[in-house]
C-alpha positions in Angstrom: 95.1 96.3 133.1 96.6 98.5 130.5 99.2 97.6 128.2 102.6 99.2 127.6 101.3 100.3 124.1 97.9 100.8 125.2 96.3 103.6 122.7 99.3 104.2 121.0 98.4 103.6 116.7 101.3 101.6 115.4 101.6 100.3 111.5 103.6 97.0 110.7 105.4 96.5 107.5 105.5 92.6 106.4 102.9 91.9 108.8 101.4 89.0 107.4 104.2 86.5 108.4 107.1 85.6 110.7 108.4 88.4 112.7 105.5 91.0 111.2 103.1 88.9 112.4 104.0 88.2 115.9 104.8 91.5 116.4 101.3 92.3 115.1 99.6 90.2 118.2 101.9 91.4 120.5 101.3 95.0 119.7 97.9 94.4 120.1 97.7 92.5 123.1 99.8 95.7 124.6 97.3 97.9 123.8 97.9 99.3 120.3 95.7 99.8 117.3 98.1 97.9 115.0 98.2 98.8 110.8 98.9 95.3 109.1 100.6 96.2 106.4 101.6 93.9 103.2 101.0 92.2 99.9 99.9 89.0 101.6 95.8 90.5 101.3 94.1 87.3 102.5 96.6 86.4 105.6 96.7 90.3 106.3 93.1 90.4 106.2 92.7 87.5 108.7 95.6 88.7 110.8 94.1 92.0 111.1 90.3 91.1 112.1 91.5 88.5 114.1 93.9 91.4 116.3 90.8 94.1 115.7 93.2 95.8 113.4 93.0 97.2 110.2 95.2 95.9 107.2 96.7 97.6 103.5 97.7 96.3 100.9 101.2 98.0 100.5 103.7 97.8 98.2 106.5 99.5 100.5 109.1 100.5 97.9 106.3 102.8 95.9 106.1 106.2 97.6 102.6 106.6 96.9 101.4 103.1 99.1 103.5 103.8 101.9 102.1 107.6 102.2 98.6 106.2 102.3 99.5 103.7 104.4 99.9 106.1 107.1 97.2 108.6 105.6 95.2 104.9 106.5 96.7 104.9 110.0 95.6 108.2 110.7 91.9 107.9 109.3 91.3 105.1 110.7 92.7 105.6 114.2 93.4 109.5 114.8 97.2 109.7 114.2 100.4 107.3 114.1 102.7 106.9 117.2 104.5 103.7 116.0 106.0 102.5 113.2 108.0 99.6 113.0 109.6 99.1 109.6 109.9 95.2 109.4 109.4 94.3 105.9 112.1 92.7 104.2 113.4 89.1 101.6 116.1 87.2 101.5 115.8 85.4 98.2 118.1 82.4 96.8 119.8 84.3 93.9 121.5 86.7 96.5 124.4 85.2 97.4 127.9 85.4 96.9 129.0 88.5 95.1 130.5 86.0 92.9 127.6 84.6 91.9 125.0 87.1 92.8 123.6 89.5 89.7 122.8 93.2 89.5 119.3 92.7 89.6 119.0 90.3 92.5 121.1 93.1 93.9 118.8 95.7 93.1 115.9 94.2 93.9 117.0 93.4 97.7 118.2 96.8 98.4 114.4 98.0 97.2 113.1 96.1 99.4 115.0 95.8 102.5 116.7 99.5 102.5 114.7 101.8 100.6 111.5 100.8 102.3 112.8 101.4 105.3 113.9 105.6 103.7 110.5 105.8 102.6 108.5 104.6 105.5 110.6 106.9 107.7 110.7 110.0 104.9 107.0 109.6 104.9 106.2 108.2 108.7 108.2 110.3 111.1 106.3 113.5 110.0 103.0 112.0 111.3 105.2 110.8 114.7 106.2 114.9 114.7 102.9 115.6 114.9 102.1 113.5 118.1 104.7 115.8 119.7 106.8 112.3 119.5 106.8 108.2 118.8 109.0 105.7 118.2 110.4 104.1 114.9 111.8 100.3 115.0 113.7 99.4 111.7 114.6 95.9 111.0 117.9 95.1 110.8 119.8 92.0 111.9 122.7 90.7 113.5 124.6 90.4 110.0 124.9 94.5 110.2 127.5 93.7 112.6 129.0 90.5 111.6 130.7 88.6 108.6 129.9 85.7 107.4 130.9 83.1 104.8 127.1 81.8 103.9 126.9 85.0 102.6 123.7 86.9 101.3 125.6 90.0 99.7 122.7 92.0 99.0 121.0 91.3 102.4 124.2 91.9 104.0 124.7 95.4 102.8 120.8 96.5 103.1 120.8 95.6 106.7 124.0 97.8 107.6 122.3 100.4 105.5 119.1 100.0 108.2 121.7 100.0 111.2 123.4 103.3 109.9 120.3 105.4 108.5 118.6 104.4 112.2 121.4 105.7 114.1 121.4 108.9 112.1 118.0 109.4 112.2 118.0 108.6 116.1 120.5 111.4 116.9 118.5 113.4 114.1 115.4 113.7 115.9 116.0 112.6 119.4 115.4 116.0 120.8 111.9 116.0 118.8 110.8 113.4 121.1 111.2 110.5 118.3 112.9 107.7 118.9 114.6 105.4 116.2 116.3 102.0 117.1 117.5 99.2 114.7 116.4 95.6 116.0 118.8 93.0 115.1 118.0 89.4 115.6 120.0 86.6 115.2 118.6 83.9 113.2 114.9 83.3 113.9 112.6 80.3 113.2 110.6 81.9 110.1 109.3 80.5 106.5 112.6 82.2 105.6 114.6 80.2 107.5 112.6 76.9 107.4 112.5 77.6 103.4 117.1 77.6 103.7 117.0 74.4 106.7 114.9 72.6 103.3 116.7 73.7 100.5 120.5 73.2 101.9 120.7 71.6 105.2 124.2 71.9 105.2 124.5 76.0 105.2 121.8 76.1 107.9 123.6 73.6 110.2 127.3 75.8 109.6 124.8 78.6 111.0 122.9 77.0 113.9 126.5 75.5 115.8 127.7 79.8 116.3 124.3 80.2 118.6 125.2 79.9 122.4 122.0 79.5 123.3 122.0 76.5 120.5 119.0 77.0 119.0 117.1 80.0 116.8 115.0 82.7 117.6 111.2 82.3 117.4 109.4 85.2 116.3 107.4 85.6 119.4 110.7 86.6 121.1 111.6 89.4 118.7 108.1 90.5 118.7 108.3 91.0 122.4 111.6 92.8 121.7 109.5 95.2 119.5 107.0 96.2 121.4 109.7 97.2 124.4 111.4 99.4 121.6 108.2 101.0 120.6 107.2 101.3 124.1 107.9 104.1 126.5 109.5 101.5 128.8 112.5 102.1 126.1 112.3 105.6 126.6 115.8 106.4 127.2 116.8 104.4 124.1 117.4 105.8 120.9 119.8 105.2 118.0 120.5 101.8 119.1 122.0 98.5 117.9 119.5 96.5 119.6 120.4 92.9 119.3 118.5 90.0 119.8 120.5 87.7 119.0 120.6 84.5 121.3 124.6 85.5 122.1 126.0 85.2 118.5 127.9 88.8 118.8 129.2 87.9 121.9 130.8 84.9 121.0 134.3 83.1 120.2 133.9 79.8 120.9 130.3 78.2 121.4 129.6 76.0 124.1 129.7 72.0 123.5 
């Protein structure tokens, strides 16, 4: 039985872990020839023999490794019809604009907003010349929100992803390519689990605004990706997509 991405040549970004990875098998399982892309060589490696993939070693804020990170894509596999811009940190020294520094500020923005330009500067050219394809950029549920754990840096990067996707979504959605931002709520990553360790408090003040009461696991946004990338979303473009276990929706959480 064929999957919903079955053929299609999709490339990951921060596929070696949490969300990327998921996403990763899912693709695969749905058919795709799946691009693990990262700096994570030996977990990248193993994801990507284990899926019948291919992996890069990418460093997705130089222009030159995300270009040949698709030039890969194509070699190896005959084109690009997916990409699904995931990669992304959220490191402890970005915090409160009070307390957060230029470089920390800098150094989030490289890597959670300006990967995202160049993988789409440099991806959606190849989706052009499929006649189509679909871009997912990872945003988050924060685009949309305010909150006072904040992550300044992170903060603003993701509503950069959740504006540049809806401008490229009305950009090119007569060209047959499709860009939506996913936003998930919190999910059950090293990320996360590395915050729950290091202050238990600020991760509880999060966990008690879910209504489902509980986070993500990335498994469920994965599965939330591949719908996006499929054709099953074909009507969908320049989206807020959340995933978000009811967060946005909500006032008063139930007891």
């Amino acid at each position: 039985m064929a999957g919903r991405l079955d053929g299609k040549v999709a490339v990951i970004t921060g596929a070696a872990s949490g969300i990327g990875r998921a996403s990763a098998r899912k693709f695969a399982a749905e058919g795709a020839h799946v691009v693990v892309a990262d700096l994570a060589d030996d977990e990248g490696t193993a994801l990507a023999e284990e899926i019948g993939g291919c992996y890069v070693h990418a460093d997705v804020t130089d222009p030159d490794d995300v270009q040949e990170m698709y030039a890969t894509a194509v070699e190896r596999f005959g084109g690009l019809d997916v990409c699904f811009n995931n990669a992304g940190i959220s490191p402890p020294d970005d915090d409160s604009i009070l307390e957060t520094e230029l470089d920390a500020w800098r150094r989030v923005q490289e890597v959670n907003l300006t990967s995202v330009y160049l993988c789409c500067k440099y991806g959606i050219p190849h989706l052009l010349e499929r006649g189509g394809g679909a871009v997912v950029n990872t945003a988050s549920f924060v685009a949309v929100m305010g909150a006072a754990t904040s992550q300044i840096s992170y903060t603003a990067s993701k509503g950069g992803v959740l504006a540049m996707s809806r401008e490229l979504g009305v950009q090119f959605a007569r060209q047959r390519v499709r860009v939506n931002a996913l936003c998930p709520g919190p999910v059950n990553t090293p990320l996360l689990r590395e915050l729950f360790a290091s202050d238990p408090e600020r991760a509880a003040r999060r966990l008690v605004h879910v209504p489902m009461g509980r986070f993500a696991e990335p498994e469920e946004i994965a599965s939330a990706a591949a719908f996006l990338a499929s054709d099953d979303a074909s009507f969908i473009t320049a989206s807020t997509f959340l995933v978000d276990g009811g967060i946005s929706g909500a006032y008063v959480t139930p007891l």
